[in-house]
N, C-alpha and C positions, 0 to 999 in steps of 0.2 A: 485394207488400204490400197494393196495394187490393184485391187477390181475399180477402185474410187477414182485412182489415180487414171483408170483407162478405160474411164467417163462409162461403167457398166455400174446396172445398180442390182443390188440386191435386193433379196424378200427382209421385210423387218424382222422376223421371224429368226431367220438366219443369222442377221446381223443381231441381235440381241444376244443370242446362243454364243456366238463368237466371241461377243463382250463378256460375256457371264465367263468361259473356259479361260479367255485370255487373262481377265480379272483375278480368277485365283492362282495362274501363274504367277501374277507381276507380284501377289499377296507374299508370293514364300518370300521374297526377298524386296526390298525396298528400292534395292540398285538400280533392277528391273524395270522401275518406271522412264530411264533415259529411253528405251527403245521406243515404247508408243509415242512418245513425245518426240522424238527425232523423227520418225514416220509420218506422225502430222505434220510437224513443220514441211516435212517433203511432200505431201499433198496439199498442203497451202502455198507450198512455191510454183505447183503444177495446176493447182485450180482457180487461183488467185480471189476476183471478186466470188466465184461460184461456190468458194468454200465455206461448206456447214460446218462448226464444229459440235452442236447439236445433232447426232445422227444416233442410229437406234444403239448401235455398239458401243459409241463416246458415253451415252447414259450408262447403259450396263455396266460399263466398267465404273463408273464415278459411282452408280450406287452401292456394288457391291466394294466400294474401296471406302463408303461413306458407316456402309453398316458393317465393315471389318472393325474398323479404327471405334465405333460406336463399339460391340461387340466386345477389345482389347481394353477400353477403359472401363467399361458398366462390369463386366464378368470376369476381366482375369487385371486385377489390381496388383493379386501377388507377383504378378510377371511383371509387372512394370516396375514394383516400390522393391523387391527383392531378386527376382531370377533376374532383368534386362541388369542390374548393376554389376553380378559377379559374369556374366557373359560378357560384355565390354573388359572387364580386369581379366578373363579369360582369354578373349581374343587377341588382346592384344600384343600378349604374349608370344605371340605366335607370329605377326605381323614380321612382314619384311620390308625390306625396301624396295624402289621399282627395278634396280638394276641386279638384284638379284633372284628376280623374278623370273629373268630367263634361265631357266634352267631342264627344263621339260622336254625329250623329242618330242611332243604334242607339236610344237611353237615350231618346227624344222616343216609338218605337213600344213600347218595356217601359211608358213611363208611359199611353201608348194602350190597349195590349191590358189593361194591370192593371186599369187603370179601367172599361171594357170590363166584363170578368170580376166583377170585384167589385160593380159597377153589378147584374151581371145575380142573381147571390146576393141581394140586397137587394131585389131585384123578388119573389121566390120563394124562400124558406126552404129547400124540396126540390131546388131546383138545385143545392145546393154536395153533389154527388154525392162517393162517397170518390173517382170519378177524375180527380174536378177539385180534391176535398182533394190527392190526391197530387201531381200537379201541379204545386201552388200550393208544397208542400212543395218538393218538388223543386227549382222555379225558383227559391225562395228560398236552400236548397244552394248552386245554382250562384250566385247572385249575390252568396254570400257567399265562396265561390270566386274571383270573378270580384273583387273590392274587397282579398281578402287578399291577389293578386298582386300586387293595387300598379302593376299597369303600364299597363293601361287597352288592351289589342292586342285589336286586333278577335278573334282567333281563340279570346282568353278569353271574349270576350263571345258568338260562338255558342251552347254552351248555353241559357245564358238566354232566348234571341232564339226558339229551337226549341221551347223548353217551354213559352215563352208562345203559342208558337203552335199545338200542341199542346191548352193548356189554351183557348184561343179553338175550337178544333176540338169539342171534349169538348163546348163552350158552345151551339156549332151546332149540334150536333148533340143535345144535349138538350130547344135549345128546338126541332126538330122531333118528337122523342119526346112535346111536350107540345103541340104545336100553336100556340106562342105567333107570329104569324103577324106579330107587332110584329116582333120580332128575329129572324126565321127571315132570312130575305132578305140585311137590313144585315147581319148577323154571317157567312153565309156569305161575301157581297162581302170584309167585311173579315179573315175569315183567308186567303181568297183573296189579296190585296192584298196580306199581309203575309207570307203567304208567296215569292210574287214578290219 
């Protein structure tokens, strides 16, 4: 999407593979679908008339989300008529509310790196690059992913944690493309650190 968004095109080849990987990511979990869906809408707000939504990676992913769902009802009946009902009576057990969600140091380095990120946009207009737009996108997916589970388990929360560090990386690496000699230093330390 950010090569789309910065009107570069890909081999269909490429883009197909991409869909295919991405596709059985979004598969583990359903949540998952907010992201790609927030990402087009962000390259239909950037392409406007130009925008395909027919492109080699948009099929890959709808077929492979066509022959999952195809797949889940022809072959695994018992997981729908008997395992999906006691997983929902299972889950929910578990489930919290959103304001006792916060509870994780994870949520203390998301507010770190955001501000970070966001700090560094506001220094420089031309920093908020589309791959730290996507990014940003992205990480908000997951952590809207991440609040609609309800359960607050560290391994929902990876995402988030990756792509802000990710989006800290994109940061560093910009401000040496630009020479900004303020943040080149601290910002690498700190994706460093938070990658550890």
């Amino acid at each position: 999407i950010v090569r789309r968004v910065e009107g570069k095109d890909e081999s269909p080849m490429l883009a197909i593979g991409i869909g295919l990987l991405a596709a059985s990511g979004f598969a583990l979990k359903h949540y998952f679908a907010v992201i790609p869906f927030m990402l087009e809408i962000w390259l239909l707000a950037v392409a406007r008339r130009k925008y395909r939504p027919f492109r080699p990676e948009t099929l890959a992913v709808a077929a492979v989300a066509l022959c999952y769902a195809a797949a889940v009802f022809l072959l695994a009946r018992d997981y729908l008529d008997r395992q999906l009902p006691m997983v929902f009576a299972a889950y929910d057990g578990y489930s919290k509310p959103w304001p006792f969600m916060f509870d994780d140091r994870e949520q203390l380095l998301w507010l770190f790196c955001l501000i970070t990120v966001m700090a560094y946009g506001w220094l420089r207009r031309s920093n908020f690059t589309p791959l730290l737009v996507g990014l940003i996108i992205a990480t908000s997916g997951f952590l809207y992913s991440y609040f609609a589970q309800q359960k607050g388990w560290v391994y929902h929360s990876m995402p988030v944690t990756y792509f802000l560090i990710l989006a800290l990386l994109a940061v560093a690496t910009q401000s040496m493309q630009t020479k900004a000699d303020i943040l080149r230093r601290p910002l690498l330390v700190l994706t460093l650190l938070c990658g550890y």
